[in-house]
N, C-alpha and C positions, 0 to 999 in steps of 0.2 A: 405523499409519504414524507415523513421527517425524521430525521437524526438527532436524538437527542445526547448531546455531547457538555457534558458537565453544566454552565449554564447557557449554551447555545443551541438553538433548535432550529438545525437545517435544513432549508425546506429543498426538499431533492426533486422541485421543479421542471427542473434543466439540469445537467451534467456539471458539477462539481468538477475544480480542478485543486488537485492538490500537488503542490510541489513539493518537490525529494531536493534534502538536505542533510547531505550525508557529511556526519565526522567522523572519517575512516583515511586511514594512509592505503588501501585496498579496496575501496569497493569495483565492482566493476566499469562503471562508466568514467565516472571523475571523482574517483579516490586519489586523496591526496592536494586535492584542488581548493579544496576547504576546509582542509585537516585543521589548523590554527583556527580556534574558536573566533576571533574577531573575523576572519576571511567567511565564516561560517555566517554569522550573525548579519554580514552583510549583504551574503547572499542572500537569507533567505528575506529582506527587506528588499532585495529587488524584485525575487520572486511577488513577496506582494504589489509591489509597484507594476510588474508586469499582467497580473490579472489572478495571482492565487484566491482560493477561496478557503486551502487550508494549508501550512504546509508539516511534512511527514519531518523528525528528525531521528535522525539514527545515528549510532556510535558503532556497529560491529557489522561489519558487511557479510550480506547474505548469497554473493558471488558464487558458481559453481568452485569447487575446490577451495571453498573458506574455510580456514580456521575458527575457532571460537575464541573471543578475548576475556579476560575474566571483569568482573561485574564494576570491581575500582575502576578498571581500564575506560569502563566505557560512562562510567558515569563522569568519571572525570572529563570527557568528550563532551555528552550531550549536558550537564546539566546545566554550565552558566551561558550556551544557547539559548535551549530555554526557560531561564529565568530574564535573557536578555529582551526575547521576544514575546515575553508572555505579555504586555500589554501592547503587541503592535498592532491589535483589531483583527487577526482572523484564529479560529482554533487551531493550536499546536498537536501534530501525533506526536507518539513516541515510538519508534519500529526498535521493537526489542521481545525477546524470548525469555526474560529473565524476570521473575515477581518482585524483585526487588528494585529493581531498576524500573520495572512498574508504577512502582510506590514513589520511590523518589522524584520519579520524571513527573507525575500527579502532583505532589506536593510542590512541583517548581511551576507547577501553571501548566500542564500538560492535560488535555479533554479528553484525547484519543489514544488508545493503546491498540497497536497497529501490530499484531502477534504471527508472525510466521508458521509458526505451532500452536494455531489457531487456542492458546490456554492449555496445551497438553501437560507441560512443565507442574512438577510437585509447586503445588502453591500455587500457580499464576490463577484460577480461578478465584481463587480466595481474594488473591492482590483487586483483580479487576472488579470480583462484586463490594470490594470493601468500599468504595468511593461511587461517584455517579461518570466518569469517562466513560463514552463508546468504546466501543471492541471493535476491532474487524478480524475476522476468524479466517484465515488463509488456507488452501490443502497445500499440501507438500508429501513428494511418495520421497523417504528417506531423510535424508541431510545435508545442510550444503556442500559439506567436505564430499558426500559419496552420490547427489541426487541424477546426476548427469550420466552416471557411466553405465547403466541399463535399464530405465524406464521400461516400465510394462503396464499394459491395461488389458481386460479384457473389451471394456467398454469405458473410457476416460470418461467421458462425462456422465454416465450412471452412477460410475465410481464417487469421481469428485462430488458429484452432488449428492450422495449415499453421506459419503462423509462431514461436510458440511450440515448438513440437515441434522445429523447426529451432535456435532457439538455444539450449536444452535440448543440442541434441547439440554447438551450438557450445562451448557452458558446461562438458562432461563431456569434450569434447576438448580445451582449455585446460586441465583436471587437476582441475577442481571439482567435487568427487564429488556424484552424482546424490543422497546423503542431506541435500548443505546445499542443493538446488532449489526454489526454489516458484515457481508461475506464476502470472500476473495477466492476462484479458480486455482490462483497460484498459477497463471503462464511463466513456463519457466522452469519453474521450479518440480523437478522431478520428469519434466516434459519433453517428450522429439517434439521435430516438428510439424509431425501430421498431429499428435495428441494436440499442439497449438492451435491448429487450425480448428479440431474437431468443437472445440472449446471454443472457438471466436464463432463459430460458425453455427453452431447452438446456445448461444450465450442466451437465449428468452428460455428456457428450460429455467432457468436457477432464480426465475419470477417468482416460478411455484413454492418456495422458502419464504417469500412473504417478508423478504430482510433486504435492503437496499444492497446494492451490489457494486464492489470494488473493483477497478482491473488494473492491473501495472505492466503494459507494453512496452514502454518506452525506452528504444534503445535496445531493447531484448538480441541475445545472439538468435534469436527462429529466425533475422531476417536475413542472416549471413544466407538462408538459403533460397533467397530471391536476385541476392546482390553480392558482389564482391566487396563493398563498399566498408571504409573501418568504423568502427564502432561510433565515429562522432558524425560520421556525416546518413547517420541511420535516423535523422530527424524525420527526411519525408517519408519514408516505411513509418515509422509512428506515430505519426501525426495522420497517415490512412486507415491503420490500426483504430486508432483512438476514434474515428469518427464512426466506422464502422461497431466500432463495440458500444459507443453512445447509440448510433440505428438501434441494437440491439437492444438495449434496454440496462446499461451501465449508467449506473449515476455518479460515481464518482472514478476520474480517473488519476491514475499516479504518474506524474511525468517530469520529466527535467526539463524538455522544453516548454514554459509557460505561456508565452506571449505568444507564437505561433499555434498552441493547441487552442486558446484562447480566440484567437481570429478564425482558426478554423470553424469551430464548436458556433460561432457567429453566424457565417458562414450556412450553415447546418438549419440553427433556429430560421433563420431569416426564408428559407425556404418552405420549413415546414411551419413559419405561422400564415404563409399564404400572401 
């Protein structure tokens, strides 16, 4: 299987690591940490130095309890990112909900448009079939500002996968060919943490979509309910996460910790080439 991402075609062999690089004075983990675009640009050159294979960038944190920022706000974030990292050798996302910030982020060297509202937005289909970047199409029940405060399913992963599958066909009827597609669960996002589990624990269900498949655990508050641990020292919960959702058949995961998902993900191969 391959992703085919503006002119990159990645071969989803082995598990993808893609690093988050957020320009936000809020996001959840480390908002505010790489808020100033040169702190940003630096990081995400370590992140390559550490073993990325893509990294994610974003301007407006998608935190339980976020606000929205308006479309100048966050362009003026992510765009001289990346235009800084668009020739550093690996593909750039863009993690935005907004068609025009789409568009601009595309036009500055952006491959991957990384949509939380998996294209729900007036226009963002339009933005994403206009060009040749990947998609990756995320489920979310609600909104960040309200996704946290009652979560219901009757069956989370029939649901999630119900929904996905649907805009998979919306995405391939808009003219975006089913090779630039990738899906996303959405842990997290709209999610307790039994639905988290239900979703890590049947992650080979969402094969049957035939579209390579995103996960972003990293860090996530589900593990506050294993650990009392704060939010930065929740690496080795993600990092057991991450390896467990690659068993399962995740190709590409979203993580802040690089180098250590990277060793692990090693780690992993090296056992199962025998």
């Amino acid at each position: 299987m391959e992703l085919h991402c503006g002119t990159y075609r990645l071969s989803l062999a082995r598990p993808l690591i893609m690093g988050i690089v957020n320009v936000t004075p809020d996001s959840f983990s480390d908002g505010g940490k790489f808020h100033d675009a040169s702190r940003a640009i630096e990081h995400g050159k370590q992140l390559i130095a550490d073993g990325a294979d893509i990294l994610d960038i974003g301007g407006e944190s998608s935190r339980p309890g976020a606000e929205p920022v308006t479309e100048e706000t966050e362009l003026r974030r992510v765009l001289p990112v990346i235009e800084a990292l668009s020739a550093a050798g690996v593909p750039l996302s863009i993690d935005t909900v907004k068609p025009g910030v789409m568009r601009r982020a595309v036009c500055a060297g952006a491959v991957i448009i990384n949509d939380i509202a998996a294209l729900q937005a007036r226009g963002a289909l339009d933005a994403a079939a206009a060009g040749n970047a990947a998609v990756v199409l995320m489920h979310m029940q609600g909104t960040p500002a309200s996704m946290q405060q009652a979560p219901h399913y009757s069956d989370v992963v029939s649901e999630v996968k119900a929904f996905l599958a649907a805009r998979v066909a919306a995405a391939i009827a808009a003219g975006i060919d089913r090779k630039r597609i990738a899906i996303d669960p959405g842990f997290g996002f709209g999610k307790t943490l039994e639905h988290n589990l239900a979703l890590l624990r049947r992650l080979d269900v969402f094969a049957e979509l035939d579209c390579p498949l995103l996960v972003g655990l990293s860090r996530k508050s589900m593990f506050k309910g294993f650990s009392s641990r704060g939010m930065h020292q929740r690496v080795p919960a993600s990092i057991a996460a991450a390896l467990l959702a690659a068993q399962r058949g995740a190709h590409i995961l979203r993580v802040h910790d690089v180098a250590a998902t990277r060793d692990a993900l090693a780690v992993l191969a090296a056992l199962e080439s025998g």
